[in-house]
N, C-alpha and C positions, 0 to 999 in steps of 0.2 A: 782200594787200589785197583785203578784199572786193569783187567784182567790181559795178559797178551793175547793171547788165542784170537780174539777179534781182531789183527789183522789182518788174520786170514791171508789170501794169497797175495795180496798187496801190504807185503809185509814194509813197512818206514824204518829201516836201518837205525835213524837217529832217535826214537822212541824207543829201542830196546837198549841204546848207550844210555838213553835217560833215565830209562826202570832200572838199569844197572846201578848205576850212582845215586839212585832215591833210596834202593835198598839197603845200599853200603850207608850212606848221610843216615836211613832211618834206627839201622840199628846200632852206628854206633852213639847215635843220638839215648841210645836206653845203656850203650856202655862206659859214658861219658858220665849220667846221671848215677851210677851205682860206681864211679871210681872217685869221683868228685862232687864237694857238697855245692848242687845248683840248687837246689827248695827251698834251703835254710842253711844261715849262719856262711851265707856267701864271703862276708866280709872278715870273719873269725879263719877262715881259709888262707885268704887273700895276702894277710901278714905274719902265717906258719908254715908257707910253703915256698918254695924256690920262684923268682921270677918265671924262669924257664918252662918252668909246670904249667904257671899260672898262663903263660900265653900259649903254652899248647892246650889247656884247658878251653879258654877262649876260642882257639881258632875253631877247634873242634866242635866245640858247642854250639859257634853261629852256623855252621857245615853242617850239621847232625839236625838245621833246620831247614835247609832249601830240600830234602827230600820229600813229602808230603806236599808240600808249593809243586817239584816237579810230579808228581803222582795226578796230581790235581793238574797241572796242565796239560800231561799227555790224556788224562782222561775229556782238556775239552778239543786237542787236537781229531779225537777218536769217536764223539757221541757226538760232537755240537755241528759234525761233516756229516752226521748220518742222513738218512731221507726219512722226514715225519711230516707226512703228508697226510695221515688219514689216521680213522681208530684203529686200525689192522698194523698201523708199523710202530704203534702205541702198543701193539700188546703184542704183537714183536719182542719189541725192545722189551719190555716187561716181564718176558719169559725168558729171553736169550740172554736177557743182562743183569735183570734185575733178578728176578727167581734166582737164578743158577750161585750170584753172589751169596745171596739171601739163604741160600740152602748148606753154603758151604760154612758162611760164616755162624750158622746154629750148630755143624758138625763140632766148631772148634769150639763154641760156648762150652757145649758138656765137654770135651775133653779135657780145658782149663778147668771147670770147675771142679770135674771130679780128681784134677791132678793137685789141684788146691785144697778140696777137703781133705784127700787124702796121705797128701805128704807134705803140706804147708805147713813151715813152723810155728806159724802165727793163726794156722785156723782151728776153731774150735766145735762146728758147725755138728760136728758128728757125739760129740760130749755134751753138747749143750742140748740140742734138738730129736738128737737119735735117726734114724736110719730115715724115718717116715719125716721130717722135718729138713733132711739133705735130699732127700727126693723132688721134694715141694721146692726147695732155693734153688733147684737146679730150671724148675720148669719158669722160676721166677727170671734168673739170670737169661732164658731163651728167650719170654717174652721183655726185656729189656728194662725190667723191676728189680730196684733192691739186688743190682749185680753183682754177682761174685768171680771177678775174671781179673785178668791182666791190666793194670792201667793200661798199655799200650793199646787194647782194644775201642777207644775211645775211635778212634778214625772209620768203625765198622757202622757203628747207626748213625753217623755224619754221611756216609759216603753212599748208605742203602737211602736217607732222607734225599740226598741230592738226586740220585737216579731215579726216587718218584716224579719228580718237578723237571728234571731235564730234558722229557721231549717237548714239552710247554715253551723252554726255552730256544728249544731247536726253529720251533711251528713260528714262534715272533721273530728270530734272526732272519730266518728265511721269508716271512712276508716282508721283512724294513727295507732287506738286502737292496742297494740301487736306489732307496726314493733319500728325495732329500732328506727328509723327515728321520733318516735312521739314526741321528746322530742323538737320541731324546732317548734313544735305550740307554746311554752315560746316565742319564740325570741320577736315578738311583744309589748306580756302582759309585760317583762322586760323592755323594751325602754321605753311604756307606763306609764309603776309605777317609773322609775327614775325620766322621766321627764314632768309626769303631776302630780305626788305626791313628791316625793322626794324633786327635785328643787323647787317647789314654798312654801314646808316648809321652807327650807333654805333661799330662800329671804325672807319670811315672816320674821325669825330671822334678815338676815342684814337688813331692814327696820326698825325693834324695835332699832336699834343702830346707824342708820342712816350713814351704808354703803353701798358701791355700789353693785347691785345686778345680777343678772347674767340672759340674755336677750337669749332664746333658740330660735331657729329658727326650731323645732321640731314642730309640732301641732298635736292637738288631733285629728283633723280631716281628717289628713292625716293617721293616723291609726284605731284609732277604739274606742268606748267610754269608759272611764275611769269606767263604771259602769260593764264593762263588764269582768273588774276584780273582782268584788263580785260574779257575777253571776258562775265564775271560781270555786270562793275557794269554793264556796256554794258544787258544782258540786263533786269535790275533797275531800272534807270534808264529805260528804253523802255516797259516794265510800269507804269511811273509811281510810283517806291518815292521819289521828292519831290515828288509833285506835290502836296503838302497844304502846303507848305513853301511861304509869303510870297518873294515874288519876291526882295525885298530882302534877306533872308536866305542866299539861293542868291548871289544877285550877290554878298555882301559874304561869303561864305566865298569864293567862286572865287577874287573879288579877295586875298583873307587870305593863302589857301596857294599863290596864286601869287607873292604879295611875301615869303615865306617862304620857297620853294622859290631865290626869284631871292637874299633875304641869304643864305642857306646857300651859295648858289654865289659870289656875290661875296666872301663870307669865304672860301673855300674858294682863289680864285684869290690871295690873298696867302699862300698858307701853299706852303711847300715842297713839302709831299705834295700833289699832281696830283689831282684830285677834280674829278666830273662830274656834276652832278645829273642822271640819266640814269633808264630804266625801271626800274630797281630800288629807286629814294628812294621810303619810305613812304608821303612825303603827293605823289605823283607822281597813283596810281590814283584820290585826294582829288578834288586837284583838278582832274582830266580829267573827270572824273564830274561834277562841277559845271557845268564848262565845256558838257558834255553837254545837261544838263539845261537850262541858257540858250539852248543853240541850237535843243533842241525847244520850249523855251516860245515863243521869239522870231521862230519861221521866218514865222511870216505877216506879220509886219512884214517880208519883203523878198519880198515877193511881188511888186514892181516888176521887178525882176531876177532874176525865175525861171525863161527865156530863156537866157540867159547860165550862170547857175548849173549849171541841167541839164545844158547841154553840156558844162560843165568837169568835172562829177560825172563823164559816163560815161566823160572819157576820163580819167579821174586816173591809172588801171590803165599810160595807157600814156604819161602824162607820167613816174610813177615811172621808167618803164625809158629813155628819151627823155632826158632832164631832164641824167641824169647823163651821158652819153657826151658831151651838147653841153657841162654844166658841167668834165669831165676835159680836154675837149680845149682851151678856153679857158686850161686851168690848165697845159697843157701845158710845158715849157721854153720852146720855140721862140716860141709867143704872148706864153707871160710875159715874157719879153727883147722881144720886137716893143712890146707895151705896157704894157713898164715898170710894173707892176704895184708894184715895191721903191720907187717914188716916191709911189701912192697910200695914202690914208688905209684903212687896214681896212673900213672901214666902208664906202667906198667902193667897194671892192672886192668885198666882198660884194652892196651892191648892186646891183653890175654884172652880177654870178655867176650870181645870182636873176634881174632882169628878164630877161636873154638869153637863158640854160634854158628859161625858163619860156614865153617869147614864141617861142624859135623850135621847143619842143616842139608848142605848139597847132599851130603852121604847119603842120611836118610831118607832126603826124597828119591835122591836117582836110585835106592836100595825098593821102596814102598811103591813107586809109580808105575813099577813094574808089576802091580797089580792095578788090573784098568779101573775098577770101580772107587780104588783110593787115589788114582789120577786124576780121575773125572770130578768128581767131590771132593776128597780131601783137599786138592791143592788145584782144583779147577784149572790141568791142564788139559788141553783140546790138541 
């Protein structure tokens, strides 16, 4: 997650509305997940629960995806502007962005892990291995082997991989920029969004019907990562590539391929095969990009509460890592059986999941950042 701190004195208003709403979309995205069954048995859900659920479910779930899209796009409004001109703003960038990341997010590895071995009801690392064998999984989890952490932290060596390659991308935007020739940087990001977004919606579909589906011998590897099409439009979008685009046009696409995105999932959730409108659905980068585009048209309209917002923007970095240990531990057994969670409404639950994370994250940080060196590192504010 792009860090605020780098806006430095030329702070963009409508990037710290966007780190706001990426935060809120990303964690209730993890209280969505733990209140309602989205990995398995979507469909056994689908006809034991109230309609009503089931499309707050839905809305929620496609919502709790444009967060990481907008993460990824304020990160290319913010690096792909920078100046990479030489090996000196390479290693720049490399210590001011990348280290500084890189350093916080190995603070959080051992803190997860040691809050996993040691109050996980599911870990056993300490029984099995003994003290010298949890020591060893720990150095493994830091080097990025055989980890023992949060799923959530999946977005942490995607997003440290991208910022080794992004001044590369910066050094080619900036030679194309102006010649005719620039339009042949697409050729890739096209191949890439046919056929690691397009196609595997499309099989997702013949699977729900149980036809045969189409096996590409394309890989994402062999090009470049799928994420690095948000980081584009972000890019594109910030350059102002809608800004000629009637307001009501922007709103009533957003609005389109969001009620799109939400029946595809809602059809999806009665069908046997398990489907997750997730970063990978075509019209996901669509409509983030839209989404985008409303919140820089619209940020001076909350300019009342820009106060408030700021402060929630710098510390998003360290709600991500916050957020979840308070929402895992609520989820615990022991809480769960204390408060009967198997008698609340999902949805309830969820809302539970959300406001407590999220309220007692702020606490703790604005309680711990009043210590500089847990500022600086732990939640890398500047």
């Amino acid at each position: 997650m792009q860090q605020p701190a780098t806006l430095a004195s030329k702070r963009k208003y409508y990037l710290d509305i966007a780190r706001v709403i990426a935060i809120v979309s990303i964690s209730l995205n993890h209280a969505v997940n733990r209140s309602y069954q989205n990995y398995n048995g979507q469909m056994a859900e689908f006809y034991s629960i109230p309609l009503w659920s089931t499309l707050i479910k839905t809305v929620i779930s496609v919502f709790s995806r444009i967060g990481v899209p907008l993460f990824l796009m304020i990160t290319g409004v913010l690096i792909l502007n920078k100046k990479m001109e030489t090996q000196e703003d390479i290693k720049k960038f490399y210590k001011h962005n990348l280290l500084s990341m890189f350093i916080t997010t190995e603070i959080w590895y051992v803190i997860i892990y040691w809050y996993l071995v040691l109050f996980g009801s599911s870990n056993n690392i300490l029984e099995t291995k003994g003290i010298a064998g949890a020591i060893g999984g720990m150095f493994e989890t830091m080097l990025f082997q055989n980890q023992v952490t949060f799923g959530s932290m999946w977005y942490m060596p995607m997003i440290l991989c991208l910022y080794t390659t992004l001044p590369f991308v910066v050094m080619v935007k900036d030679k194309l920029t102006g010649s005719k020739l620039s339009a042949v940087v697409f050729l890739p990001a096209i191949i890439l969004y046919l056929n690691n977004m397009v196609l595997p919606a499309v099989n997702a579909f013949l699977r729900m019907h149980d036809l045969p589906v189409f096996s590409s011998e394309l890989r994402e590897i062999d090009l470049f990562s799928t994420y690095y099409l948000y980081i584009l439009v972000g890019y594109f979008v910030g350059k102002g590539l809608l800004e000629k685009w009637k307001l009501w046009l922007v709103a009533g696409l957003a609005a389109l391929t969001f009620a799109v995105c939400c029946g595809v999932q809602l059809y999806a959730y009665s069908q046997p095969y398990d489907y997750l409108v997730a970063y990978s659905f075509p019209l996901l980068p669509i409509c983030a990009g839209l989404i985008f585009e409303l919140v820089r048209r619209g940020a001076h309209r909350l300019k009342a509460v820009e106060k408030p917002v700021t402060y929630l923007s710098r510390i998003a970095f360290g709600i991500y890592f916050v957020h979840i240990m308070i929402m895992t531990a609520l989820n615990e057994k022991g809480i769960s059986k204390l408060l009967n969670y198997a008698a609340w409404e999902p949805a309830v639950k969820m809302i539970f999941l959300e406001a407590v994370s999220i309220a007692g994250s702020i606490v703790l940080i604005w309680l711990l950042s009043k210590i500089k060196p847990l500022k600086k590192y732990l939640f890398l504010i500047k």
